[in-house]
N, C-alpha and C positions, 0 to 999 in steps of 0.2 A: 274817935271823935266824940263818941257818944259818952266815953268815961271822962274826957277834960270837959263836956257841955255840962256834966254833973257837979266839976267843980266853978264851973264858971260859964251858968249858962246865958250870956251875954258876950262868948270869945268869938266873935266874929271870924275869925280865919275858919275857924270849927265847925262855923256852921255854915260857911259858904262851901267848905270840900262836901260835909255830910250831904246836903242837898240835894248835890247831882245824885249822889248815891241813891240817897233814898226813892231816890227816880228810875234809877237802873232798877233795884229791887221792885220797884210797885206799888211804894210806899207811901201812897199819895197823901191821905191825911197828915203824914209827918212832914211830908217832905213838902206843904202846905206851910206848915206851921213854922216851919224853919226858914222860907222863901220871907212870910210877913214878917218874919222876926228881923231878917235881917234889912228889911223894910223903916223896919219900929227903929232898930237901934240905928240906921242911918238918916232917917227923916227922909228919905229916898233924894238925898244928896250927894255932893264926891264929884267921881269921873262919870264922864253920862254915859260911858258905853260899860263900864261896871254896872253903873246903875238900874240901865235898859237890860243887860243881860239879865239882872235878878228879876225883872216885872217880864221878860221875855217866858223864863224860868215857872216862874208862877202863873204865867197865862195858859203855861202847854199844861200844868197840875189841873188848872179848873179846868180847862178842855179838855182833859181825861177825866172827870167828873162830871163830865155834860153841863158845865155850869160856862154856858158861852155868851152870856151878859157880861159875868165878872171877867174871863179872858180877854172879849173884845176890848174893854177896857183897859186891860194891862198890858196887850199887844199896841192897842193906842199908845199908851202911854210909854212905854220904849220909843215910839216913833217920833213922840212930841221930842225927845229925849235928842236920839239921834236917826235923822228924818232919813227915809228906805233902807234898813238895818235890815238885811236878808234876814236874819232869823225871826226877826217880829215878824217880816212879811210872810215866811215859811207856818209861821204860828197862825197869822190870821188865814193863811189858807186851807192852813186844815181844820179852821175854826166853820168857814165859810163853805168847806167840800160838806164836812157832815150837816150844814143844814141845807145843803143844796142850793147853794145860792150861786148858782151858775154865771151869769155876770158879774157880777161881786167878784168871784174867782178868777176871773180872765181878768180883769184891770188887776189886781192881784201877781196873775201869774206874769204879767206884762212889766210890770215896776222890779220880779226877781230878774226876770231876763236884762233889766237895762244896769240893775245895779249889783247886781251877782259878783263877786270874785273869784267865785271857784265855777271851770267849762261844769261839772256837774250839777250843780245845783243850778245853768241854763237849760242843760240837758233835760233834765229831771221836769221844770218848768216848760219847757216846749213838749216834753210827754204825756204830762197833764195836761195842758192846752188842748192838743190832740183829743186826749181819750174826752174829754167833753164834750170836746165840738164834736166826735162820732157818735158816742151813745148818749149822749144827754140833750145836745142839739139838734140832731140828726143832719149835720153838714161835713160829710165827709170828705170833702174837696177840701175843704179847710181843714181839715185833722191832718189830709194829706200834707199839706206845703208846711206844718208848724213840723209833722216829723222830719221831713227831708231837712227842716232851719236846724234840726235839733242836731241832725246825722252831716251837720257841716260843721258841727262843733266835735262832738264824735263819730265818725264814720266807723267805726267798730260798735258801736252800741247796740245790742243786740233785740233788746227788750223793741228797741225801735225799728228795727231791720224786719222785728217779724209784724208790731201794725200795722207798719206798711205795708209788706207784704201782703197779711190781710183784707187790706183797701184795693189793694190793685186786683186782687181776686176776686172781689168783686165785681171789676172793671172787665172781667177774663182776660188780663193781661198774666197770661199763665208763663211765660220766660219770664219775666220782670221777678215777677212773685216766687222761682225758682232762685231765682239769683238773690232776693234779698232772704229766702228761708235759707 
C-alpha cells in the first residue's frame, strides 16, 4: 500500500486498507495522517457508516495519543453520522474510562447494551458496568446484578463467573462462590 500511496498519494482504497494497519503496528502519527487524509480527499461525505468508521478510526488514534478533546469529537461526530454506532460508542468509552468519567460511562455503557449486535460486546458492557459500580462506586450490589444480566447472555463467561464470585465472597456465600470459581 505504501509503494502505490507513492505513486498516487491520493488512492483511496490505499489508504483506507493501510490505516487499519498502521494501527495494528502502533503507527499512530501515520496512521493519523492517513485517517485525515482520507477525510480531506472525501469532504467526510459518501455512505455514513463508511464515513463514521473513518472518524470512528481516527478518534481511537487521538485516544491513543491522549488527545481526548479531538477524539470526543470525532466519536461525536460518527454518531451525528450514524446515531448509537457501537464502535463510536466503544470509542467514547474508552475515551471516558481513561478520564475517569464514571457516569459518563455508565449512560455509555447503557446505549452499547441496547444497541449492540454482537451477545459480546453486551457482555463486555455489562462487565464494565459491573467492575465500576465495585471499585469505583463502591456499589457492589449493583456490580452484582449487571454480572448476573451479563452471564444471561453468556452463562459460560468466565471473566464474569469469577467477579461474581468475588462479590459473593464477600457476602460469605462460600458454596455460591465455589460453584461460580
Amino acid at each position: 500500500y505504501e509503494d502505490a500511496l507513492k505513486f498516487n498519494a491520493g488512492h483511496l482504497p490505499s489508504l483506507e486498507a493501510v490505516g487499519p494497519l498502521y494501527c495494528a503496528k502502533e503507527r499512530w502519527e501515520e496512521a493519523r495522517s492517513v485517517f485525515r487524509r482520507v477525510l480531506e480527499l472525501t469532504g467526510g461525505q459518501g455512505d455514513n457508516s463508511q464515513v463514521a468508521r473513518t472518524y470512528v478510526q481516527l478518534g481511537d488514534v487521538e485516544r491513543t495519543l491522549g488527545e481526548f478533546d479531538k477524539a470526543k469529537k470525532r466519536y461525536n461526530k460518527a454518531l451525528d453520522l450514524v446515531p448509537n454506532d457501537v464502535a463510536a460508542l466503544k470509542g467514547l468509552a474508552g475515551m471516558l474510562s481513561a478520564k475517569k468519567d464514571w457516569n459518563n460511562l455508565l449512560n455509555v455503557y447503557n446505549n452499547i447494551i441496547y444497541h449492540a449486535q454482537e451477545p459480546a460486546d453486551v457482555v463486555h458492557a455489562y462487565l464494565q458496568k459491573g467492575h465500576i459500580l465495585d471499585q469505583h462506586l463502591s456499589l457492589p450490589e449493583k456490580a452484582k446484578q449487571h454480572y448476573e444480566k451479563g452471564l444471561a447472555f453468556d452463562g459460560d463467561q468466565p471473566t464474569l463467573m469469577l467477579l461474581l464470585a468475588e462479590l459473593v465472597l464477600r457476602e460469605d456465600d462460600w458454596p455460591l462462590a465455589g460453584d461460580l470459581a
